[in-house]
VOGU-3710 file (C-alpha; in Angstrom, 3 decimals, decimal comma):
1> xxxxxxxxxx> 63,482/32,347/114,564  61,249/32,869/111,704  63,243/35,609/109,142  61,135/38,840/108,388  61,759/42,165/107,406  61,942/44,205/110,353  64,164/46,266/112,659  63,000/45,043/115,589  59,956/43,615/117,270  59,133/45,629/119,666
11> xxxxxxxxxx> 59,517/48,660/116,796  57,044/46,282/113,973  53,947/48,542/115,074  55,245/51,962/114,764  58,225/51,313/112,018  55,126/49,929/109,448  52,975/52,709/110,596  55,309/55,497/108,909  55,621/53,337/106,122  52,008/53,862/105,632
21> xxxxxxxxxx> 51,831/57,360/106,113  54,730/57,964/103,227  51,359/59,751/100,743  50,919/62,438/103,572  48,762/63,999/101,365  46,429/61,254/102,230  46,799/59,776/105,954  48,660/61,468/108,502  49,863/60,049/112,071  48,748/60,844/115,738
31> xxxxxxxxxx> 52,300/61,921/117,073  53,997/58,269/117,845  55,317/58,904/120,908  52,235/59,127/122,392  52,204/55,827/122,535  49,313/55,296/120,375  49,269/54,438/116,867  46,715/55,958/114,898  45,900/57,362/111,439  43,967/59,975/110,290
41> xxxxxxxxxx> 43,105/61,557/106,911  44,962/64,444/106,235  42,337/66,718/105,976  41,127/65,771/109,620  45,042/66,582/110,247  44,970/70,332/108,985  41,398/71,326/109,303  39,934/71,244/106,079  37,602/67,733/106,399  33,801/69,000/106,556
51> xxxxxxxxxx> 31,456/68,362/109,553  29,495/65,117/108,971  29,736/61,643/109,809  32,994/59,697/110,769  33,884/56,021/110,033  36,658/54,135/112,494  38,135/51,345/113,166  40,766/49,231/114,126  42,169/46,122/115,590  45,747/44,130/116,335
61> xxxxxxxxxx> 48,343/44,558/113,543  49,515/41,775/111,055  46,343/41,949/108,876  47,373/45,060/106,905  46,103/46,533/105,124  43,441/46,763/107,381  42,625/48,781/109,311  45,123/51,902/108,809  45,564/50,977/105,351  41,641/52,294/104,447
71> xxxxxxxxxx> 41,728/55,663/105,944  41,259/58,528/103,038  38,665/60,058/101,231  35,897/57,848/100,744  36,493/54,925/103,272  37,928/55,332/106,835  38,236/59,220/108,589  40,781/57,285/111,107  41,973/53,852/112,109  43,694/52,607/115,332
81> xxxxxxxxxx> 46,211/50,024/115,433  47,445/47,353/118,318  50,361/45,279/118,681  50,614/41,992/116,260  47,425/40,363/116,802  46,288/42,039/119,952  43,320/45,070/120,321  44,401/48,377/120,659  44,467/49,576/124,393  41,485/51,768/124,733
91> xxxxxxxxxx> 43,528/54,632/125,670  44,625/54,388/122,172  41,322/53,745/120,721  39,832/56,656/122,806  42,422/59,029/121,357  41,755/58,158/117,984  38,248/58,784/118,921  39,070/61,892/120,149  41,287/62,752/117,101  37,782/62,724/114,596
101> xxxxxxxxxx> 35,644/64,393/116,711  36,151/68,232/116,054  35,468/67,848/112,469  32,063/64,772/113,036  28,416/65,022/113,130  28,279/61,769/114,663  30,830/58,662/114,863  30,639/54,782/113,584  32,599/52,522/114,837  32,862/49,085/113,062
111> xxxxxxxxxx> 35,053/46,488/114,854  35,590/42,693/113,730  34,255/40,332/116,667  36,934/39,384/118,790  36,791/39,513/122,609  40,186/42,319/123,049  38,547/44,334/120,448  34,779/44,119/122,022  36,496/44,898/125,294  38,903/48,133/124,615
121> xxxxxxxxxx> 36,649/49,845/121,906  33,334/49,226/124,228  35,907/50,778/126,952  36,959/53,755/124,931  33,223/54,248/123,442  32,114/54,895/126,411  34,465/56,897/128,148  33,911/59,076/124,485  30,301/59,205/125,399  30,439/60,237/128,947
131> xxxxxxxxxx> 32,806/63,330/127,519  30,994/64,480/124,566  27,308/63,610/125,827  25,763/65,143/122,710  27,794/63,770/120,049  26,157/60,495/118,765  28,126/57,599/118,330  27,326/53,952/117,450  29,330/50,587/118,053  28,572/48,046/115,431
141> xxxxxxxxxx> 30,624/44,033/114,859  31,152/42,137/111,862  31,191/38,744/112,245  31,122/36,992/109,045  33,134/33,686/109,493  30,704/31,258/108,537  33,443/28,380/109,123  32,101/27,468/112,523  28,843/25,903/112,937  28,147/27,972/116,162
151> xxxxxxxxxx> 26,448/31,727/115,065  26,861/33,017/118,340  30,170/32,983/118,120  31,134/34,260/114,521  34,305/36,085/113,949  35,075/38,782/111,660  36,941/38,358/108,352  37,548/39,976/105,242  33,529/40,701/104,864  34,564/43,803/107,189
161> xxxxxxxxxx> 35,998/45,787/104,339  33,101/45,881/102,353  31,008/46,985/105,336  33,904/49,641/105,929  33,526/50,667/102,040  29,997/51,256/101,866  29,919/52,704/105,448  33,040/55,128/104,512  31,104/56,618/100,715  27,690/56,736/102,286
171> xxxxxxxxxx> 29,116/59,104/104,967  31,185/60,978/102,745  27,567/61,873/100,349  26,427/63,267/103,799  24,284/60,752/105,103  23,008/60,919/108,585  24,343/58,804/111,056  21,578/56,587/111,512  21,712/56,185/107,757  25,367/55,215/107,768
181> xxxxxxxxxx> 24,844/52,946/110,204  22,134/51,608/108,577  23,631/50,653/105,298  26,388/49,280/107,434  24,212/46,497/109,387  22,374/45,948/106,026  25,671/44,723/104,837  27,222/43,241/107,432  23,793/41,023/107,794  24,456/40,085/104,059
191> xxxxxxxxxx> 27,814/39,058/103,920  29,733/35,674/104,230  33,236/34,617/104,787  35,458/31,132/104,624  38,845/30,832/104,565  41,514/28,174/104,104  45,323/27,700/105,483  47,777/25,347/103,758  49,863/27,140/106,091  49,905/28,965/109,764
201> xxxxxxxxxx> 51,448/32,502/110,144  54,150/33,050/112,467  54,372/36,301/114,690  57,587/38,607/113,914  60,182/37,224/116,805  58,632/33,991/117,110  59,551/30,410/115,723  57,674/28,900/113,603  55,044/26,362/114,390  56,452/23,499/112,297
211> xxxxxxxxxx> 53,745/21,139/114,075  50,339/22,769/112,877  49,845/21,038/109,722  51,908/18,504/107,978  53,121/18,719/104,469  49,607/17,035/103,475  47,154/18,759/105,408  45,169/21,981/105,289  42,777/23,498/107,885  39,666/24,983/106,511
221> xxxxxxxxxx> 38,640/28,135/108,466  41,681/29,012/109,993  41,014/32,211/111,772  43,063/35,186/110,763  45,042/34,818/114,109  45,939/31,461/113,610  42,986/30,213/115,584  41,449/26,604/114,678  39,254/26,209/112,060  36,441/24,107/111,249
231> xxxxxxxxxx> 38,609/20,886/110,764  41,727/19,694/109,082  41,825/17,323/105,455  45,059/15,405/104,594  45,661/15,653/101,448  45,644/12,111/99,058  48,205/12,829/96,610  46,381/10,481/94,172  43,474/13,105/94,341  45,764/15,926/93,233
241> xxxxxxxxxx> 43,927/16,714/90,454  41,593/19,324/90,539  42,361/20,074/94,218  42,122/23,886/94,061  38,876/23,456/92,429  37,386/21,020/94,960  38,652/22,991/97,679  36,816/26,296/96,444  33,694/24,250/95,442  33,584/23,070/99,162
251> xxxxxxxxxx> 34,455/26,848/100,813  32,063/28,860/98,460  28,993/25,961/98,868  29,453/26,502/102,638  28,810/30,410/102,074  26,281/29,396/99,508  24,530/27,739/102,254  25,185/30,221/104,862  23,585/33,219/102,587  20,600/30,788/102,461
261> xxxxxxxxxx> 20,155/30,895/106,130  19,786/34,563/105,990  16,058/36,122/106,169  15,058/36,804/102,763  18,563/36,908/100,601  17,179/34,175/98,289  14,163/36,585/97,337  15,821/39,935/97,548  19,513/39,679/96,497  19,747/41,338/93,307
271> xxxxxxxxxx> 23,792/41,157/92,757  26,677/39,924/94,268  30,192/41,136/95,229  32,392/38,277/95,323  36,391/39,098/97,106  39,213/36,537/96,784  41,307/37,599/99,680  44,982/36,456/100,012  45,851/35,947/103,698  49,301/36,785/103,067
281> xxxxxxxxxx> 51,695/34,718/100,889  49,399/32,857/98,512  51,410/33,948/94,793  50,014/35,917/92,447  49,810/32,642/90,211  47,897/30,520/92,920  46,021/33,495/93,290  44,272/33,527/89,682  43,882/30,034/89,928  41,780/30,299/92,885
291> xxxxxxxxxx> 39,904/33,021/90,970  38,793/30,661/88,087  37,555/28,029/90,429  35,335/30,719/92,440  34,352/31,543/89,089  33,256/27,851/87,613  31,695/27,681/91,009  29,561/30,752/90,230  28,319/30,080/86,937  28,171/25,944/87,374
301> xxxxxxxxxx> 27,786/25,467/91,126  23,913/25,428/91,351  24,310/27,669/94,283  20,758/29,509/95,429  22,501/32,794/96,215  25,917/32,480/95,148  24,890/31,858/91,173  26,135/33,998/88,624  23,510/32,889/86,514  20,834/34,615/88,902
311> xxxxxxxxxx> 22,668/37,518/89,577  25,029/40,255/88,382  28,280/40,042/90,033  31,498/42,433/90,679  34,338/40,577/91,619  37,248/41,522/94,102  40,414/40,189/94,224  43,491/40,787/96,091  44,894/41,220/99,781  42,802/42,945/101,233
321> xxxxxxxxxx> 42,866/41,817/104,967  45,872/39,916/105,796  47,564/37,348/108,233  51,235/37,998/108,034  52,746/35,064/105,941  49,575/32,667/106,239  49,596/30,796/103,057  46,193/30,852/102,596  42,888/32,708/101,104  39,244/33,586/102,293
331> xxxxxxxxxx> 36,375/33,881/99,665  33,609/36,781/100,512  30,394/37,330/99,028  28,316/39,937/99,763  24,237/39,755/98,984  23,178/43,220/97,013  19,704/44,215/98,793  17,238/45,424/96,279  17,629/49,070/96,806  18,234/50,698/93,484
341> xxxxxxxxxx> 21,853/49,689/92,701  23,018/51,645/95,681  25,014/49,670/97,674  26,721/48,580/94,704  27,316/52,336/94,166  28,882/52,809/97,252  31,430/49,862/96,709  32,412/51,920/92,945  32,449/55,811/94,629  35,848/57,163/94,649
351> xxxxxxxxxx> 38,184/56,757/97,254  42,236/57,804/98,362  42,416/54,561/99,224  45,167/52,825/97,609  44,800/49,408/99,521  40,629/49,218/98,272  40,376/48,196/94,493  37,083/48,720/92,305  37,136/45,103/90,895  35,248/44,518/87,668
361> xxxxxxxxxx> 32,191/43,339/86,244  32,119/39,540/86,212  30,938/38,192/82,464  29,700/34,687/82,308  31,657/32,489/80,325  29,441/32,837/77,696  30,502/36,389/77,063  33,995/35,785/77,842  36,079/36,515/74,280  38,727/34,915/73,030
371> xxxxxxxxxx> 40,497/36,000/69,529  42,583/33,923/66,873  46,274/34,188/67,233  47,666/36,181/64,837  49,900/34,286/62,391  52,881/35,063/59,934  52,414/35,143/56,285  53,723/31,833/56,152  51,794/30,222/59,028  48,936/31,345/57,753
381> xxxxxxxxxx> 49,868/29,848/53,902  50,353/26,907/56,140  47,198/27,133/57,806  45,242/27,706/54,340  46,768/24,639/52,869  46,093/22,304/56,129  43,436/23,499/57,273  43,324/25,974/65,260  47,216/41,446/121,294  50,586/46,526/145,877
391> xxxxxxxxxx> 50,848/46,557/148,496  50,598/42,668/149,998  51,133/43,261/153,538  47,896/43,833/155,146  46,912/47,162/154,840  47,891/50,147/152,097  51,245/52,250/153,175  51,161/55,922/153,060  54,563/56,891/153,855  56,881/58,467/151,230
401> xxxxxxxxxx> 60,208/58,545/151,399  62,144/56,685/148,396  63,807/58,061/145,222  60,786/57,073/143,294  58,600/59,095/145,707  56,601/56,097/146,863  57,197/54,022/149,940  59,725/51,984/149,815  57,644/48,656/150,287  55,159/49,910/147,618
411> xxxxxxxxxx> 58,243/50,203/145,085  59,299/46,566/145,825  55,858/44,775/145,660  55,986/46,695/141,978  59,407/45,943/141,296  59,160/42,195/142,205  56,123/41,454/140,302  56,837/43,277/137,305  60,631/41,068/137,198  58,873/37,893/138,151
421> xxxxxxxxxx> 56,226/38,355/135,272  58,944/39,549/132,979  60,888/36,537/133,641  57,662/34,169/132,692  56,902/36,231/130,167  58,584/33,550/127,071  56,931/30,444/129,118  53,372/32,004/128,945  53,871/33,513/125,045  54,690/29,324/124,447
431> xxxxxxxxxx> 51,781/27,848/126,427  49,198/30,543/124,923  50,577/29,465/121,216  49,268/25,910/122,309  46,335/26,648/123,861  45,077/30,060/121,918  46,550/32,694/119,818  50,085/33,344/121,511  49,870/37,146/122,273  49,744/36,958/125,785
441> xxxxxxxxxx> 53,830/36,790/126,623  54,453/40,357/124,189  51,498/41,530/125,912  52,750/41,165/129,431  56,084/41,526/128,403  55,331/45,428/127,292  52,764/46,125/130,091  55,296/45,580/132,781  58,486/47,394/130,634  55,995/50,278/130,684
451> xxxxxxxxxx> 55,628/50,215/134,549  58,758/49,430/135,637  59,756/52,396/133,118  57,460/54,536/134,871  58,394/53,567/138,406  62,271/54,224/138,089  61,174/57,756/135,831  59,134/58,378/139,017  55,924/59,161/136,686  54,050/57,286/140,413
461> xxxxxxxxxx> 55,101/60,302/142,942  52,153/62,005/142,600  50,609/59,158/144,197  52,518/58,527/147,566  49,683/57,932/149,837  46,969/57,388/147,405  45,972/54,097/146,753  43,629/55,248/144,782  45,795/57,764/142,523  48,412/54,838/142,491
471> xxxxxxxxxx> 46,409/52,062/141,355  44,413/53,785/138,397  48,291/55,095/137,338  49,377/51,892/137,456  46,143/50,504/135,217  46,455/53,025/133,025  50,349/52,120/132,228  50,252/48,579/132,088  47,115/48,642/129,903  48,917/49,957/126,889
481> xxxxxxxxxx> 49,969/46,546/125,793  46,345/46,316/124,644  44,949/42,885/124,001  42,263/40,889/126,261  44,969/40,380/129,196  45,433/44,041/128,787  42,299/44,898/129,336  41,037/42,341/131,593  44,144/43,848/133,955  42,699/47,494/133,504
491> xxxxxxxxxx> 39,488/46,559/135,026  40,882/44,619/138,219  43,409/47,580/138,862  40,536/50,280/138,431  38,496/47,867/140,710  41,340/47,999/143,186  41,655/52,117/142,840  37,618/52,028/143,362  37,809/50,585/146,242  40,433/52,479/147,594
501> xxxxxxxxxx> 38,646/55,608/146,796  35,305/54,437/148,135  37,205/53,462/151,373  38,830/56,831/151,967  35,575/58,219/151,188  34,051/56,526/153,960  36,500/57,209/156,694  38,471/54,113/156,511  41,745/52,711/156,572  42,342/51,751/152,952
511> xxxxxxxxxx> 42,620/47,841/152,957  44,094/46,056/149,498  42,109/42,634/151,110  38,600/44,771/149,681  40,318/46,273/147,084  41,469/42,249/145,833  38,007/41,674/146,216  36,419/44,308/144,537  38,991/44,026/141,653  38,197/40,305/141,224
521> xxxxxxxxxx> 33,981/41,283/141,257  34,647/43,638/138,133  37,072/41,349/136,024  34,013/38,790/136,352  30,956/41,275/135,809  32,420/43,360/132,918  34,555/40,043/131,693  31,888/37,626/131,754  33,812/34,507/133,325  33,054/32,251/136,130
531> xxxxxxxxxx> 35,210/30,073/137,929  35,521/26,243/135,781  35,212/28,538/132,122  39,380/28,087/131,894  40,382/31,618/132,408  42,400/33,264/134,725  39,631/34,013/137,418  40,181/29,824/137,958  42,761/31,179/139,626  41,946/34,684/140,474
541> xxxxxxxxxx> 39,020/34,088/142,144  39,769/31,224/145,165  42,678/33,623/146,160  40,400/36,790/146,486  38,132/34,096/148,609  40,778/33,119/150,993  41,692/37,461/151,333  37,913/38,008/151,740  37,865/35,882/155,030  40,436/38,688/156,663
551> xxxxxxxxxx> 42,174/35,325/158,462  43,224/34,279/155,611  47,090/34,881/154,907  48,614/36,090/151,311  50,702/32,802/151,453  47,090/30,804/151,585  45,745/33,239/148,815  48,845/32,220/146,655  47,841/29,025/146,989  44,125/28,759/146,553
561> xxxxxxxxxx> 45,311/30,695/143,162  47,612/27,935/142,571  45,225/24,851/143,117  42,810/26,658/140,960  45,411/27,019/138,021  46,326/23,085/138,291  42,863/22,745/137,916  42,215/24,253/134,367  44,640/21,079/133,419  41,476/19,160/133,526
571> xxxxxxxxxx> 39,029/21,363/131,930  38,397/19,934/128,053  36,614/23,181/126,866  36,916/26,906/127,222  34,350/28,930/127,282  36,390/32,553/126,687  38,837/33,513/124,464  40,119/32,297/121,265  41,102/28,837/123,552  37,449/28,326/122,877
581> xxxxxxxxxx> 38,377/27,381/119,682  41,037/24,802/120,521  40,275/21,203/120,748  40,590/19,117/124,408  43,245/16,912/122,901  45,786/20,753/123,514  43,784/21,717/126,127  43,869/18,763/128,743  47,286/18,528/130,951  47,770/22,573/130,273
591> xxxxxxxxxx> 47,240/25,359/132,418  45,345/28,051/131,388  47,786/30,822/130,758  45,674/33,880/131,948  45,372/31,408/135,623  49,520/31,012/135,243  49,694/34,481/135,112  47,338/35,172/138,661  49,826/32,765/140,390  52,916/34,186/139,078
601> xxxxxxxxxx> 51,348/37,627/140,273  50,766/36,245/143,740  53,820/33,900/144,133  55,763/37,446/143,689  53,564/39,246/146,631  54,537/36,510/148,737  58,105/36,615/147,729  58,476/40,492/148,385  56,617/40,176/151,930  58,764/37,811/153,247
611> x> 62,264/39,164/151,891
//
């Protein structure tokens, strides 16, 4: 097991969360057990921040210091974070939303694009929406990652903290929301992003991934989760020389060319901020080097946009969004839109911020000084004389009778699925590390602790004989884990209680065969998946098939759901996800982890009916 500096790794969330909110005079914490882990500015905390707009965000943890580490004066109003490289539940988001809005004229929320995060916040936006109808709120992504050739499918990178910068002072002068938001999009449209991994991170708990890259190799765009980039290089030794500089010649031509692409940045940039971002344990040393060659690159790269010798530029340089230990570094440039100098004036405003730096004005080499060392007497006499992130049994129970205050069958459906996923949970965390970013096993893992918890604290007695009660308390606890699976198992258990509800509404005997259905119908709609995309539905869907027939037995279900795991073993390409990113030679001969997950679900329905 990889060696870190922490407690425990189920406590890595909340333990670096305090450590943040040590200057309490700047951010302060949503009460931790909650269950949520948020950070506000202190003035939101005691009252005294004025009405006007607010700025959020958020994402998984392991990228610090963003997002928490950008609330204060002049940047974020509040943050949310998740578990290690999984979204925020929106439960959590939604109370951080909820935190800002006594003290907000309107809300922006500016979230890097990634599939959990589009999920939960979208969730949590607009539950916000339906509560405070008149407060205005808008939902905006960065995607800036200009590493993959596909633009529909850009991620967001270290570009999102200059969008959160200018977004955070515009706001704080008072600015409208629609202004806020506009300067926001303005630079989120402008901005470009590539990063490079000599080395993979490795999540707190986890071993490392010795296998990635070899002693010789790099991967150029490397997402920030560990994702694949754009493609690997081995590194010849006998072309040592010069390699950082080649390297950042290659990364800041691709943004060069990227900026290009943009509507009208070769006309109308007038200045450029450039950011040198370390993605975690890149030294200080390595670090200036890389500087230098972004900096020959600027003033003798030829680039159309990124030229120093066309424009003014203010440079960045530090870590300012992370990826645990990755030995690596992204480059950023943002376009400057002719508007007066003020976008660039945003960037300098003030802010609490300890984690944002001001940079400095970049002089060309031209202008760069350099003075005569200063020599002894005698040196210089020298010098002068020489001259330089329920029920299976047919229909739903309503008896209650048990310690728990649920039925006793109810209690061991629960029971067995939540040990049975428990028990998978280090075999699914291993297969999603080969086939997409690793999260899911912590993710289940702490969805099901939560529910079991719940169970034998008998939080579920309010909910004897309610389906519908049961399965929406039962979403809401196993969603906390965040994440896509998180979410993804929200909407089929609120699908479920739905049905349920719609069922009693009608007069009928609730039935968990419509419920399966219905709860299958929402993960596809609001999820987006078909069957053949390599996602859990491969497997989720043939099972709510054979239910929908009403002949059709739980033991057949379980293994329609099974047959359509096996088959994601063929499929060379996924469509959802960050396995989208990962080539056929990983995918091909392994199941899809979210499928493994349906049948391990289902095998465990089985296995409690017939015990």
């Amino acid at each position: 097991m990889a060696k870190r500096f922490i407690n425990d790794r189920d406590s890595v969330v909340r333990d670096l969360m305090h450590g943040l909110s040590l200057n309490s005079s700047v951010v302060t914490l949503l009460d931790p057990e909650s269950g949520s882990h948020v950070a506000v500015r202190t003035s939101v905390a005691d009252g005294t921040q004025p009405r006007r707009v607010s700025v959020v965000s958020g994402g998984g943890s392991g990228h610090e210091p963003m997002a928490a580490g950008y609330v204060g004066e002049g940047m974020l109003t509040a943050a949310v974070a998740g578990e290690v490289f999984s979204s925020p539940s929106d439960t959590s988001i939604l109370a951080m939303l909820e935190s800002v809005v006594p003290c907000s004229t309107g809300i922006l929320v500016i979230v890097m694009n990634y599939g959990g995060d589009k999920l939960n916040f979208g969730t949590a936006v607009r539950d916000l929406k339906r509560s405070h109808p008149r407060l205005p709120v808008k939902m905006m992504l960065v995607e800036d990652d200009v590493a993959r050739q596909d633009e529909s499918d850009r991620r967001g990178l270290a570009g999102t903290i200059f969008v959160l910068k200018v977004a955070g002072a515009a706001a704080d002068e008072g600015k409208s929301l629609d202004e806020v938001a506009t300067i926001a999009r303005t630079a989120a449209k402008s901005v470009s992003t590539f990063g490079v991994a000599l080395e993979p991170c490795t999540i707190p708990g986890h071993e490392p991934d010795t296998n990635r890259l070899t002693s010789d190799e790099i991967e150029l765009g490397m997402g920030i989760h560990g994702e694949p980039g754009d493609k690997s290089y081995r590194i010849d030794r006998s072309q040592a020389q010069n390699f950082a500089r080649r390297l950042v010649f290659e990364m800041c031509s691709r943004i060069d060319g990227a900026l290009c692409g943009k509507d009208g940045l070769t006309t109308t940039c007038t200045g450029l901020a450039i950011m040198v971002n370390n993605l975690g344990s890149v030294p200080q040393s390595e670090m200036l080097i890389v500087c230098h060659a972004v900096s020959e690159f600027l003033y003798h790269g030829n680039g159309r946009v990124m030229n120093g010798n066309l424009h003014h530029v203010r440079f960045f340089s530090g870590s300012f969004l992370t990826s645990l230990q990755m030995n690596g570094v992204s480059i950023t440039c943002l376009a400057l839109p002719m508007d007066n100098g003020y976008m660039e004036r945003l960037l300098l405003a003030e802010t609490e911020c300890e984690a944002w730096s001001k940079g400095f004005a970049l002089q060309p080499p031209s202008r760069r000084r350099t003075i005569p060392r200063f020599l002894s007497s005698k040196q210089a006499d020298t010098k002068k004389s020489y001259g330089g992130e329920q029920d299976g049994t047919g229909e739903a129970s309503s008896d209650s009778n048990s310690k728990y205050g649920l039925n006793s069958r109810t209690e061991k459906y629960i029971t067995v699925i939540t040990e049975s996923l428990l028990a998978k949970c280090d075999y699914l965390g291993s297969l999603d590390r080969l086939t997409g970013d690793g999260d899911i096993g912590d993710t289940v893992r702490k969805g099901c602790t939560r529910v079991h918890a719940d169970l034998t604290h008998g939080r579920f007695t309010p909910a004897a004989g309610k389906p519908n009660v049961l399965f929406n308390m039962i979403a809401n606890s196993a969603s906390v884990s965040g994440g896509s699976i998180g979410a993804l198992t929200r909407i089929f258990l609120e699908g479920m209680a739905s049905s349920f509800q719609k069922q009693i509404e009608e007069g009928r005997t609730p039935s968990w065969r419509d419920a399966f259905v219905q709860g299958t119908h929402d993960v596809m709609e609001q999820g987006g998946a078909n069957v053949g995309d390599r996602t859990l539905v491969d497997a989720l869907k043939p099972a709510a098939n054979v239910l929908a027939t009403r002949n059709g037995t739980l033991s057949q279900a379980a293994h329609a759901a099974q047959v359509g795991c096996e088959s994601t073993k063929s499929m060379a390409k996924a469509k959802f996800g960050r396995s989208k990113h990962v080539g056929s030679d990983v995918l091909l001969n392994q199941p899809d982890p979210g499928a493994v997950l349906v049948c391990v679900v289902m095998d465990a329905i089985v296995s409690a009916q017939n015990s």
